[in-house]
Structures are given as structure tokens and as C-alpha cells.
C-alpha positions as CSV (number, residue, x, y, z in Angstrom):
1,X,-85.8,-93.0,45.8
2,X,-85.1,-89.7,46.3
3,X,-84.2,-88.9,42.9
4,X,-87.2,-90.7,42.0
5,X,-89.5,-88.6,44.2
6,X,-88.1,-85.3,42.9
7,X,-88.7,-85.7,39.2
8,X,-92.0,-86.7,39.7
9,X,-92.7,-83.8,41.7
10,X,-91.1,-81.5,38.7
11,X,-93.2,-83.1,36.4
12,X,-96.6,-82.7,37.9
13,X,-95.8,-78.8,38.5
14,X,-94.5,-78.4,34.9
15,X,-97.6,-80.4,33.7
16,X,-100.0,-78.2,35.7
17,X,-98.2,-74.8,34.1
18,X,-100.5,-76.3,30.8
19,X,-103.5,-75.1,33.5
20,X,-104.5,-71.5,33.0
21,X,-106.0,-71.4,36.2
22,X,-104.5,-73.2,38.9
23,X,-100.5,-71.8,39.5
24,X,-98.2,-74.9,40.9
25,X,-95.0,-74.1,42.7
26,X,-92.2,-76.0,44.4
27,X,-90.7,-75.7,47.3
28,X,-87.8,-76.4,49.5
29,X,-87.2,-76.1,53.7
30,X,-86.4,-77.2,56.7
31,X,-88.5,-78.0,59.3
32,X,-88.1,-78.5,63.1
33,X,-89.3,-81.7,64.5
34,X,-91.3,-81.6,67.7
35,X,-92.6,-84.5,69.8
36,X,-94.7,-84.0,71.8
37,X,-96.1,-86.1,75.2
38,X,-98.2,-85.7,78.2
39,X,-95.4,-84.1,79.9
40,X,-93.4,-82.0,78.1
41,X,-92.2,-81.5,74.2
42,X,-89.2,-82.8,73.4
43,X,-87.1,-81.3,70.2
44,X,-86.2,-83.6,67.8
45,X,-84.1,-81.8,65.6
46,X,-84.7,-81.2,61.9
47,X,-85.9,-82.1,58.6
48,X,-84.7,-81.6,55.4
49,X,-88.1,-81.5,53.1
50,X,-89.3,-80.8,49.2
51,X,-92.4,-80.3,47.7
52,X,-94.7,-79.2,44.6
53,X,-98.7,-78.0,45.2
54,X,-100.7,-75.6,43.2
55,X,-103.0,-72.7,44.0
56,X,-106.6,-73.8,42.4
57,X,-109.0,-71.0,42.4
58,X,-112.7,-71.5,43.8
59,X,-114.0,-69.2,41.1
60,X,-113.4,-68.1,37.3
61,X,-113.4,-64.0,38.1
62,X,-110.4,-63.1,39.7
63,X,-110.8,-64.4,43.4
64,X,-108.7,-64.1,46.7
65,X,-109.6,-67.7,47.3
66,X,-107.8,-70.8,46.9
67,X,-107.2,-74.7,47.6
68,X,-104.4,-75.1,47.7
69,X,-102.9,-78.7,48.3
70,X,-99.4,-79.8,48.5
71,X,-97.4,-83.1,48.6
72,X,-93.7,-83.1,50.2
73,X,-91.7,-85.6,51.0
74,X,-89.2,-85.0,54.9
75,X,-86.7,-86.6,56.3
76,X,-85.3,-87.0,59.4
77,X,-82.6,-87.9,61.5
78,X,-82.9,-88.2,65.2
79,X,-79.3,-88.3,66.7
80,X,-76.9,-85.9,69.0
81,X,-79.8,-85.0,71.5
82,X,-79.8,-86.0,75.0
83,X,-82.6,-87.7,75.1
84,X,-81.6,-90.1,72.3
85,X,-78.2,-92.3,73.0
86,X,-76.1,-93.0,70.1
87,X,-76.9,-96.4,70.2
88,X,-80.8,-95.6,69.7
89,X,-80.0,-92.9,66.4
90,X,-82.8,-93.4,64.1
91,X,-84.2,-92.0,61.0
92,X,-87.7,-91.3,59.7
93,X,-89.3,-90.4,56.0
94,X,-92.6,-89.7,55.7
95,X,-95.2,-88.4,52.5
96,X,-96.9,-85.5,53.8
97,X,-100.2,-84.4,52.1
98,X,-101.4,-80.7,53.6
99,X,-104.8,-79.3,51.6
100,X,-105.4,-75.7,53.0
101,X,-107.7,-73.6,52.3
102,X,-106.1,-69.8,51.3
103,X,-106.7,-66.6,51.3
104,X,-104.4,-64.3,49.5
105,X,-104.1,-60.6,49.2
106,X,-102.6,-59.2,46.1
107,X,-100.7,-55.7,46.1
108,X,-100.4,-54.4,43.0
109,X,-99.5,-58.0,41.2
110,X,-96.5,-58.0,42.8
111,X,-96.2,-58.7,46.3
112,X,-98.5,-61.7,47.2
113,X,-99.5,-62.6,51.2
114,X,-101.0,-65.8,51.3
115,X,-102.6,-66.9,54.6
116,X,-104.1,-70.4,55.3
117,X,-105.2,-73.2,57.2
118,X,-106.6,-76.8,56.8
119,X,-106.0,-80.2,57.4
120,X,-103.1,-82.6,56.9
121,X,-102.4,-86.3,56.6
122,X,-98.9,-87.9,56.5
123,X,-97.1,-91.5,55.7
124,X,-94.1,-92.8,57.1
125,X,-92.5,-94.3,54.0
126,X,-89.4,-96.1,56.0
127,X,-86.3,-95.4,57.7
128,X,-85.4,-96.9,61.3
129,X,-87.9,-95.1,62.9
130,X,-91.0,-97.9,61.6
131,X,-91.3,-100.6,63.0
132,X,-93.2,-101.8,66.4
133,X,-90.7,-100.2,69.0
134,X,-90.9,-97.3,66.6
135,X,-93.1,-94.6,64.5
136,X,-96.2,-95.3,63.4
137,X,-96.5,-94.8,59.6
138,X,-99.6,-92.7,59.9
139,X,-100.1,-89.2,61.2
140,X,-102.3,-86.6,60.6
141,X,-103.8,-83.2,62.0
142,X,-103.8,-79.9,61.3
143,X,-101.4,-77.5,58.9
144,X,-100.8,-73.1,58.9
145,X,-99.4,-71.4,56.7
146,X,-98.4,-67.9,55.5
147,X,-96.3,-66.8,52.8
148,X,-94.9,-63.9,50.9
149,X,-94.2,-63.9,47.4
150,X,-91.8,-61.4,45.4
151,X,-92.6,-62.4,41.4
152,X,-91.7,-65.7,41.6
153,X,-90.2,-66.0,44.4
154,X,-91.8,-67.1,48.0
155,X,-91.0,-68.0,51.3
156,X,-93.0,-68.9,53.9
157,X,-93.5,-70.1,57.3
158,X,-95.6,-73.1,58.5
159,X,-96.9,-75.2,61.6
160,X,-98.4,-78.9,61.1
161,X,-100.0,-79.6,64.4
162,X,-99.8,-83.3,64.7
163,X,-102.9,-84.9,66.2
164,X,-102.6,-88.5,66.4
165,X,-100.1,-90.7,68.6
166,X,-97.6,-91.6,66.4
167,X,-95.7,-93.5,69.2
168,X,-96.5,-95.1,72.5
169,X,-94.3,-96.3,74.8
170,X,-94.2,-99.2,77.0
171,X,-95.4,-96.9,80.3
172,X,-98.6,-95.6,78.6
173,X,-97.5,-92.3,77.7
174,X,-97.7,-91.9,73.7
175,X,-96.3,-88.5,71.6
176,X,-97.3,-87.1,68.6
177,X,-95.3,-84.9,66.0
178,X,-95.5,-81.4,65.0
179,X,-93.0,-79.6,62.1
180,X,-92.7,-75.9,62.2
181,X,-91.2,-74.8,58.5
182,X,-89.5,-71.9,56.7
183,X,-89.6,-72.9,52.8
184,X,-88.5,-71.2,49.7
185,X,-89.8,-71.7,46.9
186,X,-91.0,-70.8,43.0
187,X,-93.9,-70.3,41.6
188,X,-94.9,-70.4,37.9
């Protein structure tokens, strides 16, 4: 599946470097998992995640502007935290579909910052986690990002502020999941 996932990704990016207009890239990171209830937020470790998006400009003259939207795929594994026993170790996938709006500041055609926000929605695809005494499969809310590109080469930081409940417990009290990223990637 994974496998699966990643040449697709590959070959929508190549197929978009026939655009003269819109740039793809790809991307690779690790993200930490939050969870987040009524009470307190709880860490629940990290994600392993991969990507491909393209910048599409909102004019034909050279523009600062951008859309700029992105599909990953994440997983997860929740296990060696105190909260979680052993026994209760799960695992959780998800699609996640960010579309932010970008701003970026070109110095001298080299060195790229890229500063954006927008909106985000996610699907759980399966692991453990789904199920009725797990994850829900839908989450969505809202995505930040900054990045610095060298040439080719970026990396960049990111917050996806989860705003739905993607779990509720038998007591009433429901979380919702956030990822804070640092990705490298390439763009063409």
C-alpha cells in the first residue's frame, strides 16, 4: 500500500513538471502527534509522513502569490507512553489534504521564504486505531506553514490545528489531533 501510495505521488509531481506555471515538490518529515482534550494535551508520539503538492500561481506576471495544495499520507504508532499500556498499542494512517494559501518572498532567485495558512481535511485510511472504541476516520481543521528553500532544496516547519473530535470516550470528554512537522523536501 505504501509502495502503491508513493509512486503515485511521484507520478503526479513528475506529470505537473509538464506545467510551466505551477512548481510541484515532494516532501518527506516527521511530525509529532498531539491529542488534545478538555483537560490537558497528551503527546502521542510521532509520525513518519510523505507527500507531493504544487505551488499554482494566482496570476500570469510574476506574483508572490500562491495555492498551494498538498496530499500526504502519516502514520503512526502509539506505544511506549504512559498513558497507553502495552496491551492497548495501536496504530493509525490517515490521507491528509492541506490547501494553503502562500505568500512567498523571493531573494534574488535563490533563497525562497514561503509563509502560509489555510484549511485542512484528513482521512483515517486504517490501522488499529478505527474502529468504534477508536479514531474516527475524519478530521479536519486548520494547517501553517513556513518554509525555506535553497535551489531545490526546502525544509520547512508546520502546525495542523485539528478541530474536530476525532475520539470520545465513554465519560464525555472527546480529543482532537494536532501534527507539528519539520519536512524536507524538493522542488522542481
Amino acid at each position: 500500500m505504501r509502495r502503491v501510495l508513493l509512486t503515485c505521488l511521484v507520478l503526479w509531481t513528475l506529470g505537473l513538471c509538464a506545467q510551466t506555471r505551477v512548481h510541484p515538490y515532494l516532501s518527506l518529515g516527521s511530525n509529532t502527534v498531539l491529542l488534545h482534550d478538555k483537560f490537558d494535551d497528551l503527546d502521542a508520539g510521532s509520525a513518519f509522513r510523505v507527500g507531493a503538492g504544487c505551488y499554482i500561481p494566482l496570476s500570469d506576471e510574476d506574483c508572490n502569490f500562491y495555492i498551494v495544495p498538498e496530499l500526504s499520507y502519516s502514520s503512526f504508532r502509539y506505544d511506549n507512553h504512559g498513558w497507553v499500556p502495552r496491551s492497548q498499542a495501536f496504530r493509525y494512517e490517515q490521507l491528509h489534504l492541506p490547501v494553503v494559501a502562500d505568500y512567498r518572498l523571493n531573494f534574488y532567485n535563490l533563497f525562497v521564504l514561503d509563509l502560509g495558512a489555510g484549511p485542512f481535511v484528513s482521512y483515517g485510511l486504517g490501522g488499529s486505531a478505527i474502529g468504534t472504541d477508536g479514531f474516527g476516520r475524519w478530521n479536519a481543521g486548520l494547517s501553517f506553514r513556513t518554509s525555506v528553500r535553497l535551489l531545490i532544496f526546502t525544509i520547512g516547519l508546520s502546525y495542523d490545528l485539528g478541530l474536530m473530535d476525532i475520539q470520545y470516550h465513554g465519560d464525555g470528554t472527546k480529543e482532537t489531533l494536532s501534527m507539528i512537522g519539520l519536512n524536507f523536501g524538493l522542488g522542481f
